[in-house]
C-alpha positions as a Markdown table, in Angstrom:
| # | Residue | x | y | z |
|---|---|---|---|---|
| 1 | Unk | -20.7 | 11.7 | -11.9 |
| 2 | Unk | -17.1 | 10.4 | -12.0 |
| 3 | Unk | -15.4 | 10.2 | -9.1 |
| 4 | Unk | -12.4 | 12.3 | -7.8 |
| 5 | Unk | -9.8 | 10.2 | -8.8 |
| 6 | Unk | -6.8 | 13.8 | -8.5 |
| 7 | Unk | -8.5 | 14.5 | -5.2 |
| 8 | Unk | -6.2 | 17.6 | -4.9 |
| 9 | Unk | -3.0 | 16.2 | -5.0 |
| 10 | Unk | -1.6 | 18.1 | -7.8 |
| 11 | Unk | 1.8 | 16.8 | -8.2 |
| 12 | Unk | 3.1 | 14.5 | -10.9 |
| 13 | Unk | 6.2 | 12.8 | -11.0 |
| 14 | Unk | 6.4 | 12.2 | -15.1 |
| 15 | Unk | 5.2 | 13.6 | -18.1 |
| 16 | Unk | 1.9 | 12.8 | -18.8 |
| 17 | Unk | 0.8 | 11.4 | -15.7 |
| 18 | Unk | -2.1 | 14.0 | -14.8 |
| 19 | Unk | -3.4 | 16.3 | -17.0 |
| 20 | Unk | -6.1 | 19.1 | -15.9 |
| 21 | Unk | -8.0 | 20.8 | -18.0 |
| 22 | Unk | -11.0 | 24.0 | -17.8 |
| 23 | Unk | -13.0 | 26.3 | -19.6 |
| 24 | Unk | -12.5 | 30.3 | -18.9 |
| 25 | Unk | -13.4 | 33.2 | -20.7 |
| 26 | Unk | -11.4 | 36.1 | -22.3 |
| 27 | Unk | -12.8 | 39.7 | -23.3 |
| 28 | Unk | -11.3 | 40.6 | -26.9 |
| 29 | Unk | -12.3 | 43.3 | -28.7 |
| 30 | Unk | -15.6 | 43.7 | -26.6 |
| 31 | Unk | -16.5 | 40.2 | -27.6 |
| 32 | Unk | -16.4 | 37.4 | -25.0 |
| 33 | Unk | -14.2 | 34.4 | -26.4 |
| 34 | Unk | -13.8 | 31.2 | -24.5 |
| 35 | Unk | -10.6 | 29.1 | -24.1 |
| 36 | Unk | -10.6 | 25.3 | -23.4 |
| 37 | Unk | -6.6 | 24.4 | -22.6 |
| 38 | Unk | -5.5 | 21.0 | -21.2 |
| 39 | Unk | -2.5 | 21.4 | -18.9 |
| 40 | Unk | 0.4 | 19.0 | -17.4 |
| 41 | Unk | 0.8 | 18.9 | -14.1 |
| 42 | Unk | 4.5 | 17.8 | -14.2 |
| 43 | Unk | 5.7 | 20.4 | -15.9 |
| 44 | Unk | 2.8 | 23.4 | -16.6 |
| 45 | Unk | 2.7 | 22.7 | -20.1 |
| 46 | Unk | 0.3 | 23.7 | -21.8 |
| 47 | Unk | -0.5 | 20.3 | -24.0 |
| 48 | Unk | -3.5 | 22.0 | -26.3 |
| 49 | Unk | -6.0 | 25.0 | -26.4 |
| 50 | Unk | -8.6 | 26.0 | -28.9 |
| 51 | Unk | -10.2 | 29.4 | -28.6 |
| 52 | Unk | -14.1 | 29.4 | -29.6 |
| 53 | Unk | -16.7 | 32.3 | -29.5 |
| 54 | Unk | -19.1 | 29.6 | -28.3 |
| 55 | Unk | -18.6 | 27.6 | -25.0 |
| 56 | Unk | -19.7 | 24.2 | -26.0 |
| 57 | Unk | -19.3 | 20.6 | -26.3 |
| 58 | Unk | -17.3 | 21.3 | -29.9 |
| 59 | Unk | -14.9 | 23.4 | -28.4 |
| 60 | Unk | -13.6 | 20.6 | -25.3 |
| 61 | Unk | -13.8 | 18.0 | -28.3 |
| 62 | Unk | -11.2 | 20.0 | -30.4 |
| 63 | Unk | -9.2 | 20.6 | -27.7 |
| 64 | Unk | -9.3 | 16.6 | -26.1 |
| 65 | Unk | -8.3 | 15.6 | -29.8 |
| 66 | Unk | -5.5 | 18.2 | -30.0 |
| 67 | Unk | -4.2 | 16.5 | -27.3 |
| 68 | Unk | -4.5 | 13.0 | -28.5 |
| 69 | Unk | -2.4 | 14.2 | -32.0 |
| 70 | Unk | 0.0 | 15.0 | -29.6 |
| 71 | Unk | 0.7 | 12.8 | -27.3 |
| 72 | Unk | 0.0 | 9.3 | -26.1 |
| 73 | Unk | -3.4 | 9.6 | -23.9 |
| 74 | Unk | -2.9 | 5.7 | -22.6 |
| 75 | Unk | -3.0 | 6.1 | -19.1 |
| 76 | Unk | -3.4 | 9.6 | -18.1 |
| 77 | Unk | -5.5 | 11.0 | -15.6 |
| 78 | Unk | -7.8 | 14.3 | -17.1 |
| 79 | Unk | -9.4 | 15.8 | -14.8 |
| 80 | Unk | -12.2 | 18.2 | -15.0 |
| 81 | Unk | -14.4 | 19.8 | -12.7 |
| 82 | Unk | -18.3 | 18.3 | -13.6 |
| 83 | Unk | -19.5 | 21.1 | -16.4 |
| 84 | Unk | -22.2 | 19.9 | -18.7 |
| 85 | Unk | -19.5 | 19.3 | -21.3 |
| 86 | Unk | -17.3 | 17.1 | -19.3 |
| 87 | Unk | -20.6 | 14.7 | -18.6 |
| 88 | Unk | -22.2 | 14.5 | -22.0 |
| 89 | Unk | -21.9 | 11.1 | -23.4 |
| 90 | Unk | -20.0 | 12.5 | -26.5 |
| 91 | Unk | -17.2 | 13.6 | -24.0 |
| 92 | Unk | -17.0 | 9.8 | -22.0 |
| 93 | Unk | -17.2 | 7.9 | -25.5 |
| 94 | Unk | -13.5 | 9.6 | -26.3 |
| 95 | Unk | -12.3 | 7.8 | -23.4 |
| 96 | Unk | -13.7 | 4.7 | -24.2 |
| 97 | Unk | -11.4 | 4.3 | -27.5 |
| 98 | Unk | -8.2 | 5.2 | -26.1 |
């Protein structure tokens, strides 16, 4: 388990200083879709999303390297609440080439 490193203090005084990001679900057509989006604290941007019909590893994977075409990741603080897809090894191994 990784430690709270945002512990609730959800200010950011620059772009790409803390970035928070969550899994929730959306009814569409009677079909449940999930949506993964990374946000900015600084500003409430929106940085990347990715819309799935599965909520799974794949679908935070896409969104993380959305993000990382984006922007420079060097440095920033994601945080995450402790989901299944935010522990897997896949997940961590991102972090460890940035």
């Amino acid at each position: 388990m990784s430690k709270n490193l945002l512990n609730r203090d959800f200010h950011a005084s620059r772009s790409n200083e803390k970035w928070v990001t969550d899994i929730t679900y959306l009814i569409f057509n009677r079909q449940k879709l999930f949506l993964s989006a990374i946000k900015d604290l600084y500003n409430n941007e929106i940085i990347s999303y990715q819309v799935s019909r599965r909520n799974d590893l794949t679908l935070v994977i896409v969104t993380i390297k959305k993000a990382k075409k984006k922007r420079d990741v060097k440095g920033i603080l994601l945080h995450c609440d402790q989901g299944y897809q935010y522990t897997s090894h896949q997940y961590n191994n991102l972090f460890e080439k940035i």
